[in-house]
DOZADREN-157307 format. One record per residue: x, y, z of N, C-alpha, C in turn; residue in one letter. Coordinates in steps of 0.001 Angstrom, whole numbers, padded with zeros to 6 digits, always signed. Each point is the difference from the previous one (the first is absolute). Example, Ala and Ser with C-alpha at 12.3 -4.5 7.8 and 13.67 -1.06 7.14 Angstrom:
DOZADREN-157307
+013190-005690+007800-000890+001190+000000+000900+001200+000000A-000350+001050-000720+000820+001190+000060-000770+001090+000730S
***
This chain:
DOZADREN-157307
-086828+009495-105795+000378-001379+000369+001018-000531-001005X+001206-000564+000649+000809-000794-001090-000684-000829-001046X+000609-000260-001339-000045-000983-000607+000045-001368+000590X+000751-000393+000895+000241-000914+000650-000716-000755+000535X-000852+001512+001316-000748-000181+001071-001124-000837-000676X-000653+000680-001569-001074-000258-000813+000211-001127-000157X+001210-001303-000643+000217-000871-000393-000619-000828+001091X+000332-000087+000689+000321-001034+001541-001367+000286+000647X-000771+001285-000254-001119+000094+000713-001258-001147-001180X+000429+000053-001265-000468-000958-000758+000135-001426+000253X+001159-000550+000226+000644-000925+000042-001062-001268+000865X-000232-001385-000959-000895-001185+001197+001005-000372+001035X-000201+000239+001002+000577-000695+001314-000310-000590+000688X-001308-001074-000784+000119-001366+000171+000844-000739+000517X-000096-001112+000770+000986-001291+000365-000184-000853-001207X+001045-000365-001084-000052-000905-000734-001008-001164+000805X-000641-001058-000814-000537-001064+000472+001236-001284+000188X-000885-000750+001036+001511-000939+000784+000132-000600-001342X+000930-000931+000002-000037-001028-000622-000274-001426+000376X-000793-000719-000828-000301-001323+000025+000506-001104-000419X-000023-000856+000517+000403-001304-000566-000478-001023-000184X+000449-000635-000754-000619-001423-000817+000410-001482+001369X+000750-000179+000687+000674-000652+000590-000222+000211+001347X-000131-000157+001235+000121+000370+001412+000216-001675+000819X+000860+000233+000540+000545-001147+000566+000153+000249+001935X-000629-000626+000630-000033+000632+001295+000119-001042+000876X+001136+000338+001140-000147-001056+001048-000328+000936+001432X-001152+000011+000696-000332+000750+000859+000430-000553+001269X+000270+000716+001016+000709-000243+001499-001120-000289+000481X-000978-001246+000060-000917-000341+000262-000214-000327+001726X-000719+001140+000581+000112-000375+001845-000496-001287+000674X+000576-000145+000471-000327-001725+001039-000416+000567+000997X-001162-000711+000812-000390+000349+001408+000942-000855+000941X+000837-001010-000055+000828-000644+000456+000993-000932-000333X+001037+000453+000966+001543-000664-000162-000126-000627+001190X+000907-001392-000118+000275-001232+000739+000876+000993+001479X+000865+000391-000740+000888+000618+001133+000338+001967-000452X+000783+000381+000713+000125+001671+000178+001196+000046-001169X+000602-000903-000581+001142-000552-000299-000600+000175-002039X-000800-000899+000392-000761-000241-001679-001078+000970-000469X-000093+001263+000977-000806+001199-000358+000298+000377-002163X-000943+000175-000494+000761+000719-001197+000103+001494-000280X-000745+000118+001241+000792+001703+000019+000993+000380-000162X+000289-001283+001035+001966+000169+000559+001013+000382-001862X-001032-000402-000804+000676-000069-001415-000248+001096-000753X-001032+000051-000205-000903+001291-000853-000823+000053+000779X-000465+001840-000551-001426+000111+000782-001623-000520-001231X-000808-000500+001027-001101-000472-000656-000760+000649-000106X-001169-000474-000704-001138+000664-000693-001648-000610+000680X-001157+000620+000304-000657-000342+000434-000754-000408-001712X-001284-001102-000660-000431-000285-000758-000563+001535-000393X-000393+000386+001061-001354+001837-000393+001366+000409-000684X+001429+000229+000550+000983+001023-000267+000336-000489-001251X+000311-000845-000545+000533-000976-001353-001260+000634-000896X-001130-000322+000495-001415+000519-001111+000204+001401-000692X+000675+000941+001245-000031+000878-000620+001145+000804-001194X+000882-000871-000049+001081+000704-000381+000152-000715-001471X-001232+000252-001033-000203-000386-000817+001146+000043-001412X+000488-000593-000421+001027+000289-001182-000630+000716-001321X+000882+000740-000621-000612+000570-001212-000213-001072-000914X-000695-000489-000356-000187-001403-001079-000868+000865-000618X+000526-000415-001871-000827+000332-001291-001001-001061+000128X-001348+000736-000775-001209-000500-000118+000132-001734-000530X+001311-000082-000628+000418-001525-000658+001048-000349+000966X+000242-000717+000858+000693-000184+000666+000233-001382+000606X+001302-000578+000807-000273-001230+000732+000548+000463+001030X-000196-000827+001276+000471+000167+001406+000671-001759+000534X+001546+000576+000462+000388-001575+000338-000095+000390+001170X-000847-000859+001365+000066+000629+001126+000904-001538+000838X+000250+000426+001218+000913-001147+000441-000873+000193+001881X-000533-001075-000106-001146-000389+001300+000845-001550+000652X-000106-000025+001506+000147-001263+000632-001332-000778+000369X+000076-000940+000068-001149-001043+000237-001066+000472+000816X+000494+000837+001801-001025+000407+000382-000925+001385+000097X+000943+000921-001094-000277+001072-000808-000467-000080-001507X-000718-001167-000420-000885-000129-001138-001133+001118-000074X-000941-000315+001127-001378+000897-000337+000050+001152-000213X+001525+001059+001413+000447+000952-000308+000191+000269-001663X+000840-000841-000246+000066+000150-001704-000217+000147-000795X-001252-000304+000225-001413-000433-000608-000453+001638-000466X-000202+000649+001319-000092+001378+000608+000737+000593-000924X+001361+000106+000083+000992+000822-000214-000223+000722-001505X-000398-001492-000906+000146-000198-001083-001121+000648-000432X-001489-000028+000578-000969+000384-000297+000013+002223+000149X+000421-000073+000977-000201+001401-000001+001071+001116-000284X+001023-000880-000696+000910+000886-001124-000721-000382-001294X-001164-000089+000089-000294-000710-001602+000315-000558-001047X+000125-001300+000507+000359-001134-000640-000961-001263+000373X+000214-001104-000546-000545-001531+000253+000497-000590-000364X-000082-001336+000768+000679-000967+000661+000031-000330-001615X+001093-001663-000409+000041-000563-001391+000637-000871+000410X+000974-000413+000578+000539-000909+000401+001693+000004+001109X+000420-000943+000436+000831+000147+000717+001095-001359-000301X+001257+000241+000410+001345-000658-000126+000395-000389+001603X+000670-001359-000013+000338-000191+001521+001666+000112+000048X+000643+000913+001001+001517+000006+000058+000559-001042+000935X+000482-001424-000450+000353-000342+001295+001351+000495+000540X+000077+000475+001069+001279+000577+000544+001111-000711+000133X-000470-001603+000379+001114-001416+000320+000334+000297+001696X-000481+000788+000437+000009-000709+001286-001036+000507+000598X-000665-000580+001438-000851-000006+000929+000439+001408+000589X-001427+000740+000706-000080+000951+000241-000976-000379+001514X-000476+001251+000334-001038-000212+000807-001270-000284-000298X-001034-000642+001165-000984-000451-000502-000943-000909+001459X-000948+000285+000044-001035-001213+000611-000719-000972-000433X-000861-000320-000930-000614-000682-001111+001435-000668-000878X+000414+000931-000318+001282-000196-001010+001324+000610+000255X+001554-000225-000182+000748+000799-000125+000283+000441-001320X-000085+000831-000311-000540+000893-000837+001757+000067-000760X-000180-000284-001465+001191-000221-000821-000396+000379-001527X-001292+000954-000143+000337-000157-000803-001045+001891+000158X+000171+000496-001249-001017+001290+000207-000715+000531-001539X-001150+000666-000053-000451-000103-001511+000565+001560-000699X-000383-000246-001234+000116+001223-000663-001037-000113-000920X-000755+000700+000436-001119+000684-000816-000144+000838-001348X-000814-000628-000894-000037+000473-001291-001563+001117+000312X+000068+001339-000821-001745+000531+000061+000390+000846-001118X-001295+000185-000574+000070+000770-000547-000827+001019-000499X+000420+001120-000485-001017+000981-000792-000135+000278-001039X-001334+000654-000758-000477-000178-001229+000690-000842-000689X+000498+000306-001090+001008-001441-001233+000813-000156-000118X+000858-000942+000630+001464-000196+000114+000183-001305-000756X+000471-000740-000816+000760-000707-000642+000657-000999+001208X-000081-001470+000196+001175-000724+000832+001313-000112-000784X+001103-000496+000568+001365-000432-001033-000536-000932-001263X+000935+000363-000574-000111-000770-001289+000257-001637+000633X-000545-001108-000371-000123-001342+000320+001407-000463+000115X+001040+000200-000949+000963-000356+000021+000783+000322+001292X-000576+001066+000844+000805+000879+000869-000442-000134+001202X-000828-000683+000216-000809-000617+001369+000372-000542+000430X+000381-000019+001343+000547-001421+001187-001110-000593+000624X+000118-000725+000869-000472-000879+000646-000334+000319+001366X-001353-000067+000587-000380+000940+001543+000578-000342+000619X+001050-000814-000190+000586-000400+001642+001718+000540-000067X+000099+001407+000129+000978+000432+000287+001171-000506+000860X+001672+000002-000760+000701-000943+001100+001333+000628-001120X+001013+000340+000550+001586+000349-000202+000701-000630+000816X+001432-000223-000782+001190-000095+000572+000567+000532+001004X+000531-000236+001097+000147+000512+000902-000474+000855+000839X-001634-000248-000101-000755+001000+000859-000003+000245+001132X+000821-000811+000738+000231+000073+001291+000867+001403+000044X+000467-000027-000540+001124+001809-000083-000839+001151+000272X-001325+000053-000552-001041+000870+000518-000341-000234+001900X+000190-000530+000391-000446-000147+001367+001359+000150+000791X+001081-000712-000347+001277+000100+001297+001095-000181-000966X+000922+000988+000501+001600-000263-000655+000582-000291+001344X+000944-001053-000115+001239-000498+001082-001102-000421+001142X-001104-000457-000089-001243-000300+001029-000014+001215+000713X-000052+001123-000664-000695+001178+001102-000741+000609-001458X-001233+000202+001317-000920+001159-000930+000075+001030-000533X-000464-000385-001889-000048+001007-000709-000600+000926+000150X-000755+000776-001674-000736+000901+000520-001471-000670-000136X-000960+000209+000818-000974-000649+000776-000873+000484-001304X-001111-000976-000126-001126-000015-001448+000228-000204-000870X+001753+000022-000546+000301+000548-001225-000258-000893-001208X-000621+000236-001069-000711-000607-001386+001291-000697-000951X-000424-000846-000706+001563-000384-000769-000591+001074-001175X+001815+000605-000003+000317+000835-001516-000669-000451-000950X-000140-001571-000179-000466-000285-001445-001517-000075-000446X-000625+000436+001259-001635+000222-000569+000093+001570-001044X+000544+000716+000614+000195+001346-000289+000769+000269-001495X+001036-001293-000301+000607+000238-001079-001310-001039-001083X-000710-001157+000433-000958-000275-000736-000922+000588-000754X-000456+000919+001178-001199+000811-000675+000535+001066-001023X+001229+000289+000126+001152+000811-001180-000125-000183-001222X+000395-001677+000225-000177-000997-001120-001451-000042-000913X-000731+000248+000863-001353-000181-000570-000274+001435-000839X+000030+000874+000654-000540+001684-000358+001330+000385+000452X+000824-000076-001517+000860+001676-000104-000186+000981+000066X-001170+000230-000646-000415+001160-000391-000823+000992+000725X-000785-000692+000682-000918+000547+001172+000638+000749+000791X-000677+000925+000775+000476+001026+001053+000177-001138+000744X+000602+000466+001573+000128-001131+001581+000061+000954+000674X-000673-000518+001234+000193+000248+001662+000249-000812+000364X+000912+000506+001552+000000-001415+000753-000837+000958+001551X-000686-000277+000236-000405+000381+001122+000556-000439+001526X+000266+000763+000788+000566-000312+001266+001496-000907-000218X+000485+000882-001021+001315-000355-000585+001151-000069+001576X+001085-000660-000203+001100-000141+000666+001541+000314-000283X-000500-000256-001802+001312+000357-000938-000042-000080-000799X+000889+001020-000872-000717+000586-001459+000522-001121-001035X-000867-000508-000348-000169-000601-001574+000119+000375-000992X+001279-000049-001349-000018+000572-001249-000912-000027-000584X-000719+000936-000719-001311+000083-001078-001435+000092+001384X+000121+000050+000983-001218+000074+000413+000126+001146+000872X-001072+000769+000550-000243+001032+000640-000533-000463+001497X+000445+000798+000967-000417-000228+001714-000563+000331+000776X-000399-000321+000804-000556+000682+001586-000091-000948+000967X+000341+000868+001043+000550-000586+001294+000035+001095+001036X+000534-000794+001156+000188+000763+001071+001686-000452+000256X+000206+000061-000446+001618-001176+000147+000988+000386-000973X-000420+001000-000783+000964+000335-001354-000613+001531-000631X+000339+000758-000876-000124+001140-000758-001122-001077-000954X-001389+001250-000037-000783-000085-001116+000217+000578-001001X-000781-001303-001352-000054+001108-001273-001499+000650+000161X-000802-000278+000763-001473-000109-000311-000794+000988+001001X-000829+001029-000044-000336-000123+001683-001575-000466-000166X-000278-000508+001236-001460-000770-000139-000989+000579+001596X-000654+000826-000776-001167+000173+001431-000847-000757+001024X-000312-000197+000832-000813-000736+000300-001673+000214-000370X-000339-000854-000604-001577-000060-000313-000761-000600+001352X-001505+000391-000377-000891-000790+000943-000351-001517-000125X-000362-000237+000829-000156-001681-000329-000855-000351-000754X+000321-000795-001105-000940-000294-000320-001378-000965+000016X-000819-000296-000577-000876-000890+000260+000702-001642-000655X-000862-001237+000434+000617-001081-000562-000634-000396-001124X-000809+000719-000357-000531-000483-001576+001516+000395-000794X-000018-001235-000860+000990+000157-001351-000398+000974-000775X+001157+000655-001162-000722+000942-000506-000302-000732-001499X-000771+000276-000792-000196-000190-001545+001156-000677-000688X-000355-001197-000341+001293-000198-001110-000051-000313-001354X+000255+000208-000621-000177+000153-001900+000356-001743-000199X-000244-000453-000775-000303-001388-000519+001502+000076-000777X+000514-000947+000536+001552+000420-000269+000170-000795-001902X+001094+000716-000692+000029-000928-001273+001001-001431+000203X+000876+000121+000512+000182-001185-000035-000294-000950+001183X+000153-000102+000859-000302-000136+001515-001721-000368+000176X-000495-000955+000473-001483-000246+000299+000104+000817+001345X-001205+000520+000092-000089+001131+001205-001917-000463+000446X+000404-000385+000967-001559-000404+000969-000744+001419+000236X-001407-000149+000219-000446+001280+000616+000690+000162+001607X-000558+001694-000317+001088-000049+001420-001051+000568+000602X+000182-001075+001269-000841+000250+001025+000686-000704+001332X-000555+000182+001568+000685-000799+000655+000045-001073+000504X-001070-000666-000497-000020-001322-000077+000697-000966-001260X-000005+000844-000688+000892-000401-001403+001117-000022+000241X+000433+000818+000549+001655+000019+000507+000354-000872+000941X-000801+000010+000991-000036-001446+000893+000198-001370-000338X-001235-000453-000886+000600-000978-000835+001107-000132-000617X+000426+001285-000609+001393-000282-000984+000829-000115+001004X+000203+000387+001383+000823+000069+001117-000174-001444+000801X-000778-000907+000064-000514-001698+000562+000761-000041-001335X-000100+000163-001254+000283-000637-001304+001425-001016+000060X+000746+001407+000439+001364+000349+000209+000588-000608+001273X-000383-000302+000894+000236-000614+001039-000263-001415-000104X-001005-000632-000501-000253-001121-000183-001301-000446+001259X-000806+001041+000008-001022-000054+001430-000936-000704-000887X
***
């Protein structure tokens, strides 16, 4: 037998382990059971995700980690879900107002949340570096229509994405169900070239998982009634 053959018949040919990240930022193609007209389908835009299908396509997140997730008003509980069985919990949430009216029955709907969760011990921004929950930019209307025709449909303002930058340089990033690549952060999508690849897992259950008593950050027991409350907290129920 070659020298060679011997080498290589030694050799671990293992799959390196994925890599993880500190950061995961996700806006999911969240499915509607109904559109007003054939016209306002959001298929017609992207294809969607059923809540079971979103559950499963869990992101690599380190054991220390945060998750910014981006939910609409009548996709909360989903959220709720989402958040729970990639293992994470709920902590709090930010409101984006968009500046203009959308659709809606109860409400026309203008404004959409972004969800804070997190796992084991993550650190918030330094105080100095904190905004205010009620998200709002300059010219946000540019996200929805140029020359009054429709942009690209869902699309998040750049500057949440360059915020959380601001906050954690240093940290790994995902952007999950990416659209377009972001300097310093890593992707996945159906809409662009991955850096990442991500399997689908089984669903999980809705118990939260364990969370370490954070050092700086007050951290409630986690349970789901605990989270509930912190979720009425946050709403003002």
């Amino acid at each position: 037998m070659a020298n060679s053959e011997i080498i290589g018949a030694g050799q671990d040919t293992a799959r390196p382990a994925p890599k993880k990240y500190q950061i995961i930022y996700a806006d999911p193609p969240w499915k509607y059971s109904f559109a007003p007209s054939k016209k306002m389908i959001i298929e017609n835009h992207y294809k969607t995700l059923s809540v079971d299908e979103i559950c499963t396509i869990v992101p690599p997140a380190e054991k220390n980690s945060v998750l910014f997730l981006w939910s609409t008003s009548p996709k909360l509980i989903e959220a709720i879900r989402v958040i729970n069985a990639w293992g994470f919990s709920y902590t709090t949430h930010a409101i984006w107002d968009k500046g203009s009216r959308g659709m809606g029955y109860w409400f026309f709907g203008q404004h959409e949340m972004l969800i804070v969760a997190k796992r084991g011990q993550f650190s918030p921004p330094a105080p100095a570096m904190r905004c205010g929950s009620m998200l709002r930019y300059p010219n946000q209307n540019r996200l929805a229509r140029i020359n009054g025709k429709c942009n690209v449909h869902s699309l998040k303002p750049w500057e949440i994405r360059a915020m959380i930058s601001r906050w954690y340089p240093e940290c790994s990033k995902l952007e999950m169900f990416a659209r377009q690549k972001t300097e310093g952060w890593d992707i996945w999508g159906n809409e662009i070239s991955n850096d990442v690849e991500i399997e689908e897992s089984p669903v999980l259950g809705e118990e939260s998982p364990a969370q370490d008593t954070m050092e700086i950050c007050h951290t409630a027991p986690n349970s789901a009634s605990t989270q509930n409350a912190q979720l009425a907290m946050d709403l003002g129920l």
